[in-house]
C-alpha positions as CSV (number, residue, x, y, z in Angstrom):
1,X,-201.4,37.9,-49.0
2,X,-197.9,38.7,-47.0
3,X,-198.3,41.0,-44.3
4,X,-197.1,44.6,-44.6
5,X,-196.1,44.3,-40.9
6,X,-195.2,41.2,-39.3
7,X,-193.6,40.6,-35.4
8,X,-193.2,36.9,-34.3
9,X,-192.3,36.3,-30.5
10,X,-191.2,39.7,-30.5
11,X,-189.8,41.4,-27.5
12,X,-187.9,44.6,-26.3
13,X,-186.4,45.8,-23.6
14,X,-185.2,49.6,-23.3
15,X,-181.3,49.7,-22.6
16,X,-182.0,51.9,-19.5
17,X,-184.6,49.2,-17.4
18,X,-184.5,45.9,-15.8
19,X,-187.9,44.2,-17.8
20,X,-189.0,44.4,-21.3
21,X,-191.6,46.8,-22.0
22,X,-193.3,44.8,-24.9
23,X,-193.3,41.0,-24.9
24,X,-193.6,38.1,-26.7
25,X,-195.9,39.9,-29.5
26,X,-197.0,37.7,-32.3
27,X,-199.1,40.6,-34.7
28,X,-199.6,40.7,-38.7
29,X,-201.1,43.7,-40.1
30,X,-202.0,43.1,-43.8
31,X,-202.1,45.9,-46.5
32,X,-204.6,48.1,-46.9
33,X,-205.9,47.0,-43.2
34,X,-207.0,49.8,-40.9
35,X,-206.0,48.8,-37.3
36,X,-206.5,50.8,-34.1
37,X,-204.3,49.6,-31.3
38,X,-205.5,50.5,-28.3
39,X,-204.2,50.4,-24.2
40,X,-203.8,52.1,-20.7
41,X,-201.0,54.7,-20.4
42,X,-197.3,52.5,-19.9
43,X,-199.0,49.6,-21.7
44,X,-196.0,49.4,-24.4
45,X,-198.2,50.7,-27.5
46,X,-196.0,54.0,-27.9
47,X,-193.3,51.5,-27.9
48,X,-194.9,48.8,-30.9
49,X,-195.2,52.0,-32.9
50,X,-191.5,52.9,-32.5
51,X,-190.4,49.6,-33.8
52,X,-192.9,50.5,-37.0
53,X,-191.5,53.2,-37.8
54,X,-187.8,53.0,-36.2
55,X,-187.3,55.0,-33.8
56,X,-186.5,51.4,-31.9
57,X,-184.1,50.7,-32.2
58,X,-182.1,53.1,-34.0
59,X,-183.0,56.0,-31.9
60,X,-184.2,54.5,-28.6
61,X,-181.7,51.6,-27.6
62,X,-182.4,48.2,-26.3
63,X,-182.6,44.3,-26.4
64,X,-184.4,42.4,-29.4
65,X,-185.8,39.3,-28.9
66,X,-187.4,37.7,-32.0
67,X,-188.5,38.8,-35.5
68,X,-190.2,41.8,-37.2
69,X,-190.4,42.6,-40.7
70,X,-191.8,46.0,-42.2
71,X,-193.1,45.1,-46.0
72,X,-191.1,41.3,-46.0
73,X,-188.0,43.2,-45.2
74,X,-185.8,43.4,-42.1
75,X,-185.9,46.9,-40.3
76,X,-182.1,46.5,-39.3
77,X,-181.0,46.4,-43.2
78,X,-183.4,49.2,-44.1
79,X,-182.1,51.8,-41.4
80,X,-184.1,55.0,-40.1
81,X,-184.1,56.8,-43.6
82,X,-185.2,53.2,-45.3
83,X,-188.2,53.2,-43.0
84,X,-189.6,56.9,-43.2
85,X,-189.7,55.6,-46.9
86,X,-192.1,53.1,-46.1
87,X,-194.0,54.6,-43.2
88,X,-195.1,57.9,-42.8
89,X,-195.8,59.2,-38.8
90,X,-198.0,61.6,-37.4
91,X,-197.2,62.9,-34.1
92,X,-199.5,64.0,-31.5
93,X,-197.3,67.0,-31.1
94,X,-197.9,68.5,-34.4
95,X,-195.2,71.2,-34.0
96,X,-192.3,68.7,-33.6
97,X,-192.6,67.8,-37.1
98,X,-192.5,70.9,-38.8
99,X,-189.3,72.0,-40.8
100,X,-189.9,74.5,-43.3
101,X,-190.9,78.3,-43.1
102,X,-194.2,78.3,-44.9
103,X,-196.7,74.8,-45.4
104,X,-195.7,74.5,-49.0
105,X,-191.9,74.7,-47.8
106,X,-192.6,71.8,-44.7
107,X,-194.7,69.6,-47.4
108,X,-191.9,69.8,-50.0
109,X,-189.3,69.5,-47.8
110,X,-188.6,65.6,-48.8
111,X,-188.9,66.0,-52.3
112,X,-186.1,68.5,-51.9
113,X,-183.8,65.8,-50.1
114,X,-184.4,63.6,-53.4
115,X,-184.3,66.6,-55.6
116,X,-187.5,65.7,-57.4
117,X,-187.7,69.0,-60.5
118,X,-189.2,71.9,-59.3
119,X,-192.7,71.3,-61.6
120,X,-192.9,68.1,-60.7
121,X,-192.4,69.4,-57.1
122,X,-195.3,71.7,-57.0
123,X,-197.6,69.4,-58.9
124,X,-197.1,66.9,-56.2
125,X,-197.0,69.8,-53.2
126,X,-200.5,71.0,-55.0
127,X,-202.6,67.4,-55.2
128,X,-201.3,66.4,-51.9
129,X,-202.5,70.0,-50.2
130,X,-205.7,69.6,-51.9
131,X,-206.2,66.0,-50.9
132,X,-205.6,67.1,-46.8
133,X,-207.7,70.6,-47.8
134,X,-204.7,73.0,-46.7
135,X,-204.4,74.2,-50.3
136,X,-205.2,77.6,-49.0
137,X,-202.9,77.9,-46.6
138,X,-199.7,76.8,-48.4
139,X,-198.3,80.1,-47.7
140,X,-198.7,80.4,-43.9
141,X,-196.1,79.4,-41.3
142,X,-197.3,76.2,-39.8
143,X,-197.0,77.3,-36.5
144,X,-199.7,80.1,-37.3
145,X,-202.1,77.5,-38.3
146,X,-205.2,75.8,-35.7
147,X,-204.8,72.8,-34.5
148,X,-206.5,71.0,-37.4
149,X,-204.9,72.8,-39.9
150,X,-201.5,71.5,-38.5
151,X,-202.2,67.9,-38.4
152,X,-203.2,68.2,-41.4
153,X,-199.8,69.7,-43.0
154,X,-198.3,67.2,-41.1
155,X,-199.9,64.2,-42.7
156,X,-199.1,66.0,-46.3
157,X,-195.9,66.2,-45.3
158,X,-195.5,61.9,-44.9
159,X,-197.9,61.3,-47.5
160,X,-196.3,63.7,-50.2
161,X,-193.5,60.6,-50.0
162,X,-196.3,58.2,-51.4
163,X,-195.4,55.5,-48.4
164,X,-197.1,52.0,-47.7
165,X,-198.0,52.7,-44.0
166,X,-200.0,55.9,-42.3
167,X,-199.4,55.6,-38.4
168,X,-200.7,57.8,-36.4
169,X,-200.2,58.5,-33.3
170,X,-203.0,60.2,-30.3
171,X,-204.3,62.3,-33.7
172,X,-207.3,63.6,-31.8
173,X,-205.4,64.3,-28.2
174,X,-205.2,67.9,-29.2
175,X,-208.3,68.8,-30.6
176,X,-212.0,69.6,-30.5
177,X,-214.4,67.0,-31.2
178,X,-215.6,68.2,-34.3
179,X,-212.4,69.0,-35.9
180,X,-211.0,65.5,-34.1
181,X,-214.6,63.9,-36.2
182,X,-213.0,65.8,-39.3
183,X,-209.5,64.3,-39.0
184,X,-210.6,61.1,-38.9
185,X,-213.0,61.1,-41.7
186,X,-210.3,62.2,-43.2
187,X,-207.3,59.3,-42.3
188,X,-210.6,57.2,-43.5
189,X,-210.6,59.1,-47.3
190,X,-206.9,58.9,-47.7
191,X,-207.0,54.9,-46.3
192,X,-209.9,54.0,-49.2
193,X,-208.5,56.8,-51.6
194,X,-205.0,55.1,-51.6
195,X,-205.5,51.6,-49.9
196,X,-202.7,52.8,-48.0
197,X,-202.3,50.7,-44.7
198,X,-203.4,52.7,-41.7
199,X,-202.4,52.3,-37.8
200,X,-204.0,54.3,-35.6
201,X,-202.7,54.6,-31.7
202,X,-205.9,56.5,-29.5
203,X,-207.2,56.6,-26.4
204,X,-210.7,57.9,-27.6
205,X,-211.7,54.9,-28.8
206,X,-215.3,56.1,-29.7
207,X,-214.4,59.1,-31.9
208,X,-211.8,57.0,-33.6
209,X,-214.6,53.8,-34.6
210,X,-216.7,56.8,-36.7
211,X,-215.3,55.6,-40.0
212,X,-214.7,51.7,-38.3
213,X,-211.9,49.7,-38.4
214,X,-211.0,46.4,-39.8
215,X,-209.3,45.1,-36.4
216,X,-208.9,46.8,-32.7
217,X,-205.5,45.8,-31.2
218,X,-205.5,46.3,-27.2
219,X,-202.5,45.9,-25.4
220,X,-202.0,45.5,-21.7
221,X,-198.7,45.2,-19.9
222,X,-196.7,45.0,-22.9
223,X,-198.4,41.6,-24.1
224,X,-201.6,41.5,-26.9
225,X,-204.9,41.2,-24.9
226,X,-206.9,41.2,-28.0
227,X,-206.9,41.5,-31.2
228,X,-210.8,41.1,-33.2
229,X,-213.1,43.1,-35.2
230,X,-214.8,46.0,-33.0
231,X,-218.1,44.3,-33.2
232,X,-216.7,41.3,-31.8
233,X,-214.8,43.3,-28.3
234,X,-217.3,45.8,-27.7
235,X,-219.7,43.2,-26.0
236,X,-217.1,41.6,-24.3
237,X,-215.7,43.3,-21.0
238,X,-211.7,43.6,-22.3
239,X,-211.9,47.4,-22.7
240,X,-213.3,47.9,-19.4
241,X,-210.7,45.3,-17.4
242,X,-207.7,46.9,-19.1
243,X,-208.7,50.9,-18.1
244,X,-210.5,51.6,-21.7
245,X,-212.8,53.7,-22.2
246,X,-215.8,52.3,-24.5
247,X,-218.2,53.9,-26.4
248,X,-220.9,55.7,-24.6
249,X,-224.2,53.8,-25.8
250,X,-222.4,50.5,-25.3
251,X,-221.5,51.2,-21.5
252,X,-225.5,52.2,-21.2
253,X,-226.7,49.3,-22.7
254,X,-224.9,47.0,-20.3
255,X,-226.4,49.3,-17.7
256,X,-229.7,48.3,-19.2
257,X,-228.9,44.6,-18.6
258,X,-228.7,44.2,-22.2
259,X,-226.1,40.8,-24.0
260,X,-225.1,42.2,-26.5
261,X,-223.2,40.1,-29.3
262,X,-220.9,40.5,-32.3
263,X,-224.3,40.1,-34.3
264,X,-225.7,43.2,-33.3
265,X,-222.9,45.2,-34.9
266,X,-222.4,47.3,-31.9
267,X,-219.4,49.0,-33.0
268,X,-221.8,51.9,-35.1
269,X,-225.2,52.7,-32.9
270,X,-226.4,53.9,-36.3
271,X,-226.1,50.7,-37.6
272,X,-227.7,48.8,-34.9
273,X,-230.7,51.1,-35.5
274,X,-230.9,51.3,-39.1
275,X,-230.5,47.5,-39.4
276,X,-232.8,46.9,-36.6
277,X,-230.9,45.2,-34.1
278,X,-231.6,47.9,-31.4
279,X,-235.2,46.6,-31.6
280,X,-234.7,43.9,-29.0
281,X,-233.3,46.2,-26.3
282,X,-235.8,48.9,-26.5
283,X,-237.8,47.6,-23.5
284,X,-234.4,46.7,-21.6
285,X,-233.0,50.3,-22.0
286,X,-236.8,52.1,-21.4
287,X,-237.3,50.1,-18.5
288,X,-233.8,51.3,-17.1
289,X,-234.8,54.7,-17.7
290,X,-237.5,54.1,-15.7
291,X,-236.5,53.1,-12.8
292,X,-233.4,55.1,-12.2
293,X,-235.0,58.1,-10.6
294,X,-232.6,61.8,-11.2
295,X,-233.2,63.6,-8.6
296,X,-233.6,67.3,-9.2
297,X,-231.1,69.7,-9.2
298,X,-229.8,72.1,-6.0
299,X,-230.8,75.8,-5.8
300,X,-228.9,78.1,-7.2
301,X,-226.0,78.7,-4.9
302,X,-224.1,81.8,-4.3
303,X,-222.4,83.9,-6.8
304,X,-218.7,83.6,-6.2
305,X,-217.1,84.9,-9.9
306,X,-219.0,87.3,-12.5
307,X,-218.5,88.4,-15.7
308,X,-220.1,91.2,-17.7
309,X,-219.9,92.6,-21.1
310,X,-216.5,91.2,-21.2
311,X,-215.2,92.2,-24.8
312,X,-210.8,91.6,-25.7
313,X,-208.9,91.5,-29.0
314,X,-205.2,91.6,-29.4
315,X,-205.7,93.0,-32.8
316,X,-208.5,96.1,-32.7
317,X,-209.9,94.3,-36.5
318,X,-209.8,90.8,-34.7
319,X,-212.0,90.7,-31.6
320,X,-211.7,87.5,-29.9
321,X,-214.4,87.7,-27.1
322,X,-217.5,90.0,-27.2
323,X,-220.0,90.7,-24.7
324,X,-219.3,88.1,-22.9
325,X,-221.5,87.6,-19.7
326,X,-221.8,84.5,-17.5
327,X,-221.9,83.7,-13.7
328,X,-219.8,81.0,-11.7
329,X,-221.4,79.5,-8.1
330,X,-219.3,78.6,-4.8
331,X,-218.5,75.5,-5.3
332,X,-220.1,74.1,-8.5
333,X,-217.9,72.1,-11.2
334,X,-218.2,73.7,-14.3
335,X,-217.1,73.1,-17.8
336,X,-215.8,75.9,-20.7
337,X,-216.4,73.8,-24.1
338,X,-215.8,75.3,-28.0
339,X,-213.5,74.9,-30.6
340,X,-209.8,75.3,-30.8
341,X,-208.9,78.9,-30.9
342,X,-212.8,80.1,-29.8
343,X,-211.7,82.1,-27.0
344,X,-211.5,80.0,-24.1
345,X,-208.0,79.9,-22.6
346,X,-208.2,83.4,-23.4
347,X,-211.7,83.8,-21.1
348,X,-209.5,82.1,-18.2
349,X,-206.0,84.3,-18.7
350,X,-208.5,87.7,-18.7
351,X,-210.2,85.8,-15.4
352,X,-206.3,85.3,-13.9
353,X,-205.3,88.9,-14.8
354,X,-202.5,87.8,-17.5
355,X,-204.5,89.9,-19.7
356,X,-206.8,92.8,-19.3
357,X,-210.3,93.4,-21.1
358,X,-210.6,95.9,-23.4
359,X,-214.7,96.5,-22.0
360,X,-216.5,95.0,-19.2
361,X,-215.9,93.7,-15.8
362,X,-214.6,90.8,-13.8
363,X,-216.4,90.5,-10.2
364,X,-215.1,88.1,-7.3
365,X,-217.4,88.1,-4.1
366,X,-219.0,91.3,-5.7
367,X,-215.9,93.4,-6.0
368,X,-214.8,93.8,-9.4
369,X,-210.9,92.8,-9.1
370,X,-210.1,94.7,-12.9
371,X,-207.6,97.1,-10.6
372,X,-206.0,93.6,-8.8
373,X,-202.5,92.4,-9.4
374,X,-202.4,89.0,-11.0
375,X,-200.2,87.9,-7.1
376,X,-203.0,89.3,-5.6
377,X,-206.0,87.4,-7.8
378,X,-203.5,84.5,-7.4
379,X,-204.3,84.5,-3.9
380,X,-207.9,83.4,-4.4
381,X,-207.7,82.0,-8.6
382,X,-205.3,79.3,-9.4
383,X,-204.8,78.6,-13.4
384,X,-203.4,75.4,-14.0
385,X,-201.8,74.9,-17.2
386,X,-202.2,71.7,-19.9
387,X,-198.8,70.6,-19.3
388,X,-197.3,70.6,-15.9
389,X,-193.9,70.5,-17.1
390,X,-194.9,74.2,-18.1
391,X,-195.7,75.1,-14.7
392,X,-193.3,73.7,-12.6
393,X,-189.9,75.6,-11.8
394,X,-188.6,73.5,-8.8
395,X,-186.4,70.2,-8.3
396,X,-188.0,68.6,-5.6
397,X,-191.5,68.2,-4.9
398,X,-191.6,69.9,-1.3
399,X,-189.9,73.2,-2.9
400,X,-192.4,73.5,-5.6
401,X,-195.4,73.2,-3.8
402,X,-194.5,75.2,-1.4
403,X,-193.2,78.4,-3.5
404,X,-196.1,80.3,-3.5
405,X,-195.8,80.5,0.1
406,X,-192.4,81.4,0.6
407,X,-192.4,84.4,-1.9
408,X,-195.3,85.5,0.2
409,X,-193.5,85.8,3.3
410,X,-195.2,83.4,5.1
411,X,-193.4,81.6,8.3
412,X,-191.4,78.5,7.7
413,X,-193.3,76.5,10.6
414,X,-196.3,77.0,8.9
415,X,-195.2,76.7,5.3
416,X,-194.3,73.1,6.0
417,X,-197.1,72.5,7.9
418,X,-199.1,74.0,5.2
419,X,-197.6,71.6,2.7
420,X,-197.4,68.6,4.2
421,X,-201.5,68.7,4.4
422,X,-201.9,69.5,1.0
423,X,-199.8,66.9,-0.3
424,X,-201.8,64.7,1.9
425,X,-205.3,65.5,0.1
426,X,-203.7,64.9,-2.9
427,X,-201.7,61.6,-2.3
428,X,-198.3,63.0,-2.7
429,X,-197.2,62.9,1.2
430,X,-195.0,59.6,0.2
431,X,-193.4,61.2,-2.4
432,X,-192.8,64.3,-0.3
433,X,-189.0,64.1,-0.9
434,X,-189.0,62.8,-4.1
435,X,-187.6,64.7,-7.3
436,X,-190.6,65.7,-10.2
437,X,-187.9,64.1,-12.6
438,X,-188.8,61.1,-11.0
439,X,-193.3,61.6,-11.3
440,X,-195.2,60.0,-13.6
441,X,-196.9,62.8,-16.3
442,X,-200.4,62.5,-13.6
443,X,-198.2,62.6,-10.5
444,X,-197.1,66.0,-12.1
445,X,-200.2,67.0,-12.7
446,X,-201.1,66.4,-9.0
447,X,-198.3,68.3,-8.0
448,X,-198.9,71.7,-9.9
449,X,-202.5,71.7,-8.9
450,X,-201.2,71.1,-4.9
451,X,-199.0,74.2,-5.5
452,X,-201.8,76.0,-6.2
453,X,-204.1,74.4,-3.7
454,X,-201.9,75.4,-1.2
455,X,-202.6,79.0,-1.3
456,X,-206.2,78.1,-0.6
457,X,-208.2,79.4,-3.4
458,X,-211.9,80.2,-3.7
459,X,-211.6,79.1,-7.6
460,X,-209.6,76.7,-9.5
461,X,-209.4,76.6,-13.5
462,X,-207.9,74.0,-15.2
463,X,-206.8,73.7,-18.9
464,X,-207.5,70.6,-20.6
465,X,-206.9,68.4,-17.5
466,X,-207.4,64.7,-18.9
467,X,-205.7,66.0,-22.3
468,X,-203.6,62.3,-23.5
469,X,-204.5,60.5,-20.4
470,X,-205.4,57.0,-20.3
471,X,-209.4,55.9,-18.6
472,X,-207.5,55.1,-15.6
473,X,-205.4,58.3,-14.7
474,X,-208.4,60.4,-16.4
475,X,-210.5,59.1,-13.5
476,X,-207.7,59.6,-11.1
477,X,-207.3,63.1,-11.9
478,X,-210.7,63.5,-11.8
479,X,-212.0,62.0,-9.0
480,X,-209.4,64.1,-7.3
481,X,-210.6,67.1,-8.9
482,X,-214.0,66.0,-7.4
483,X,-213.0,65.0,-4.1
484,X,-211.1,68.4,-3.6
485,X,-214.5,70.0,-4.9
486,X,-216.7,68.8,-1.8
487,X,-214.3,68.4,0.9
488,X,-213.1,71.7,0.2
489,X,-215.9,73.4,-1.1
490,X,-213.4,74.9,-4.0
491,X,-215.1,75.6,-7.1
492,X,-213.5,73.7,-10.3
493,X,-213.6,75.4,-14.2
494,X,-211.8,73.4,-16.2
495,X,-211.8,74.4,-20.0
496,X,-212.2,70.8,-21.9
497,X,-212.6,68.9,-25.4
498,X,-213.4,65.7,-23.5
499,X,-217.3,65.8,-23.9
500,X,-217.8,63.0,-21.2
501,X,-215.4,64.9,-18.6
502,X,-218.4,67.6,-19.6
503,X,-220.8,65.1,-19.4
504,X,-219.9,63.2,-16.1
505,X,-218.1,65.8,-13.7
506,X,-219.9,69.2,-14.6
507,X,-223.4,69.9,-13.9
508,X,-223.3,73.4,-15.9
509,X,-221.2,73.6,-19.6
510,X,-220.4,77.0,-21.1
511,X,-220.4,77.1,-25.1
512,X,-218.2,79.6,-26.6
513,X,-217.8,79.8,-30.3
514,X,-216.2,83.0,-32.1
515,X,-215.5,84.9,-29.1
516,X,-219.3,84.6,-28.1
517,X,-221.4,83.3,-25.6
518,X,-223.3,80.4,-27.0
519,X,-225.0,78.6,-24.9
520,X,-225.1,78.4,-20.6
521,X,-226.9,75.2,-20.0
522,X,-226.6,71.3,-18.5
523,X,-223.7,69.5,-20.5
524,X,-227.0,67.0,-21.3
525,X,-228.5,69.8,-23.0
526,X,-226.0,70.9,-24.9
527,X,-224.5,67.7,-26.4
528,X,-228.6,67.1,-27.7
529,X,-228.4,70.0,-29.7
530,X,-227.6,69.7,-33.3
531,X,-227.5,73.2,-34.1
532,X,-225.5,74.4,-31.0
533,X,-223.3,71.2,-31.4
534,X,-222.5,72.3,-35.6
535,X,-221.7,76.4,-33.9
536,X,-219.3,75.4,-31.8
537,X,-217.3,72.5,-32.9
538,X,-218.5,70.0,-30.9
539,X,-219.9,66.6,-31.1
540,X,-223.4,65.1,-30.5
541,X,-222.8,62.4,-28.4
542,X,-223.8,58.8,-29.0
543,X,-226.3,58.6,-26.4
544,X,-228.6,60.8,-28.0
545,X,-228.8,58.3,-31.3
546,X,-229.6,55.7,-28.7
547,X,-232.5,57.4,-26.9
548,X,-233.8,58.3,-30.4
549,X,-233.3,54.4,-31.4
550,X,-235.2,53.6,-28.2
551,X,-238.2,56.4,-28.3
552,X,-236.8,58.6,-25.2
553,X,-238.0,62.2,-25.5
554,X,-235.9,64.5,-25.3
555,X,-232.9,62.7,-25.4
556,X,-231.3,64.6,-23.1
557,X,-233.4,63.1,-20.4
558,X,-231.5,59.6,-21.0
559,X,-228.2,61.5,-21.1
560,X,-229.1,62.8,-17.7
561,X,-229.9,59.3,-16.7
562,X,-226.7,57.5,-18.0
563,X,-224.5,60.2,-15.8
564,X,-226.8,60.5,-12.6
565,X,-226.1,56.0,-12.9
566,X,-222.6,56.2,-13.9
567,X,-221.7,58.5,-11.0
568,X,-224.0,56.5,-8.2
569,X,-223.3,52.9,-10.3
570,X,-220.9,52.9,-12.8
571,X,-217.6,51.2,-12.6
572,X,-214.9,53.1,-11.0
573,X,-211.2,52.4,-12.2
574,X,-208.7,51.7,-9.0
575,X,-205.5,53.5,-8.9
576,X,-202.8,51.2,-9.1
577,X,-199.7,53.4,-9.1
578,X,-197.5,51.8,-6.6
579,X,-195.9,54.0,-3.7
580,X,-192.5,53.2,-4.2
581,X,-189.1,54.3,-2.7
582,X,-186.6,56.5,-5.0
């Protein structure tokens, strides 16, 4: 068999730097293969995709050393319309894609550039639609639709031209983990359906192994570290060396001591159980549980934000939170968890004052803050927003973080004293003069969360925080978020679909599902909950299927055990972002 995608001692270079960004890659993907390519943020995987599908080098510029082929044929003689016959691509950014006024309108939209007949049109609009289950929406705008709903019109939209090659690209960056469980069960029925070759680019390497994978591809530094079945790199230590984040179960295993080999299928936990290869590690992982000793939790600490009764709708026959109560502490770390479109980012803009409740009441330090301005609940709640490039409105770094001062009135002597220190807790102080143009997407991050750290809040929420980041910046931006949190004593809420940030940084998860309530307990708790899990979108986590494998009752007692090591023990990624001059 010939491969559908072929490079030989490829290389490229972008016209605008000094050094290629992928080099010397020798990869075949064969049809019908289902590949997941893998790597830290900057590694040059974006960039293998955009020779796939074209964008490199008829969009993005550069140098071509070598060979590449795309179905036996040379991408240079097919051209950017050629390829997008041949491979289809999903975006991360769902919204970029979409063209047409309703979902029937987007998904026809290349049948109309080849002016397939109308019935033939719809026939093919209507089996595709039903195929990616958006059959009932075809009359929406897709920019009405969730999150799931939109990938899915978007991957009608490149499968509706019946190509050779699915590539997708971060599919489950944007969404909750049962919906991101849904897409790609999913990419898995359309792969066997249709034997259609399927690339998958993803950082959550565990939620994208539930339907397997023929081969996982990790790159690092532009060059192919590996490339095996997942049962033969999970018990290696690749993933972990090149800033990956493996699968729960397999990082507590090693914790147990235990060697695990290609044998043991370790790429499904399921598997190992059912087919009994767990068996042999059921002492090693018991006797771990054992010995590492959780101590117990603080006493409850004081009451610094409540909420009572709180009940909003922007439609009167839609209500999108109802009776919602809960309490925050001084400085705990706490996590908001549900589906997309549950309520939550609405929870924190009511909380900010960008909106006001239509029944109930908002308390901070007792007094209820309902009659505050949202400058004056700035002054003690700082949102920060998924994307910094939404927040920030400055050139240079100095001016931005330094803004909310200045439209306060406060002195210049102290405003740059003021900044200087904050952009020393949060390792910007070199890049002090710097332009943001010129920060990485987690230097930005850093930055909007200094502008708000400035003012010296009592509370800081934070949407999505680790949303697309690699292992390696995700711990970054955390363990900043945790440093901040006990040198500072400033309480964290940070509104997530990463169940291990939940797991690992928070000790206390809110569940919100339907504009209710759910569920106030450990993150432990609630990702050992099947029922609570199914309400609100989430996903059980793996760990729970390995303390049922190795007789641990109740689970979440070796969920509690695998965090309380991983935080004391586990293997902390080093920053290696250089400090260089502009």
């Amino acid at each position: 068999m010939k491969p559908i995608i072929e490079f030989k001692n490829f290389s490229f270079k972008y016209r605008s730097q000094k050094e290629a960004t992928i080099k010397d890659i020798n990869l075949a993907i064969y049809p019908g293969e289902k590949v997941l390519i893998v790597g830290p943020s900057g590694s040059g995987k974006s960039t293998l995709a955009h020779c796939i599908n074209g964008l490199v080098p008829f969009a993005y510029k550069g140098e071509i050393t070598g060979t590449y082929t795309i179905n036996g044929q040379n991408p240079h003689d097919l051209g950017i319309f050629g390829l997008s016959k041949l491979v289809g691509t999903v975006l991360q950014d769902t919204d970029g894609q979409f063209i047409g006024l309703t979902v029937a309108e987007d998904i026809a939209f290349s049948l109309e550039n080849d002016m397939v007949p109308q019935p033939e049109m719809f026939e093919r609009v209507a089996k595709v639609a039903e195929t990616v289950e958006v059959q009932s929406v075809l009359g929406h705008a897709p920019g009405a639709l969730s999150g799931g709903q939109k990938q899915r019109v978007s991957m009608a939209g490149v499968m509706i031209d019946q190509v050779d090659i699915l590539l997708f690209d971060e599919p489950l960056a944007n969404l909750d983990p049962a919906t991101g469980k849904r897409a790609i069960e999913l990419i898995d029925q359309i792969y066997r359906q249709d034997k259609t070759t399927v690339v998958i680019i993803e950082h959550r390497l565990e939620d994208a192994l539930t339907c397997g994978a023929d081969r996982i591809i990790v790159i690092g530094d532009g060059r192919i570290v590996a490339d095996m079945t997942p049962d033969e790199l999970l018990p290696q230590d690749i993933l972990q060396q090149e800033g990956i984040r493996e699968p729960l179960y397999v990082t507590a295993l090693k914790y147990a001591g235990c060697k695990l080999a290609k044998e043991d299928h370790p790429a499904d936990i399921q598997t190992m159980d059912r087919e009994g290869h767990l068996a042999g590690y059921k002492g090693q992982v018991r006797d771990w549980f054992t010995q590492t000793r959780v101590p117990k939790t603080e006493q409850e600490r004081e009451i610094i934000l409540e909420v009572k009764n709180l009940d909003f709708a922007y439609r009167k026959d839609k209500p999108v939170l109802k009776d919602v109560s809960f309490r925050i502490h001084k400085g705990e770390m706490l996590s908001i968890v549900g589906k997309n479109g549950a309520g939550k980012s609405t929870l924190s803009n009511l909380i900010c004052g960008f909106l006001l409740p239509d029944q109930g009441s908002i308390s901070l330090h007792g007094e209820d803050i309902l009659e505050r301005s949202i400058k004056e609940r700035g002054e003690s709640i700082g949102l920060v927003m998924q994307n910094p490039n939404q927040m920030i409105s400055k050139t240079m770094i100095f001016e931005e973080v330094a803004l909310g001062l200045q439209v306060r009135g406060v002195a210049p002597e102290e405003i740059e004293t003021k900044v200087f220190d904050t952009l020393k807790i949060c390792g910007l102080y070199p890049f002090r003069n710097w332009p943001i143009s010129a920060l990485s997407y987690g230097q930005k991050k850093r930055v909007t969360i200094a502008s708000i750290l400035v003012m010296n809040p009592d509370i800081i929420i934070l949407d999505e925080p680790t949303a697309g980041q690699d292992y390696r910046h995700y711990t970054e931006i955390m363990e900043f978020l945790k440093g901040i949190n006990k040198e500072k004593g400033i309480t964290i809420v940070m509104i997530t679909h990463d169940m291990h940030l939940m797991l690992e940084y928070t000790d206390r998860a809110l569940v919100i599902a339907e504009g209710q309530l759910l569920a106030d307990k450990r993150p432990s708790e609630v990702l050992t909950d099947d029922v609570l899990t199914k309400k609100a979108y989430l996903k059980r986590t793996s760990l729970y299927d390995l303390a049922v494998g190795c007789g641990i009752n109740p689970p979440s007692d070796l969920v509690d055990c695998f965090i309380y090591y991983e935080r004391e023990n586990g293997r902390k990624m080093e920053e290696t972002e250089p400090c260089q001059e502009y």
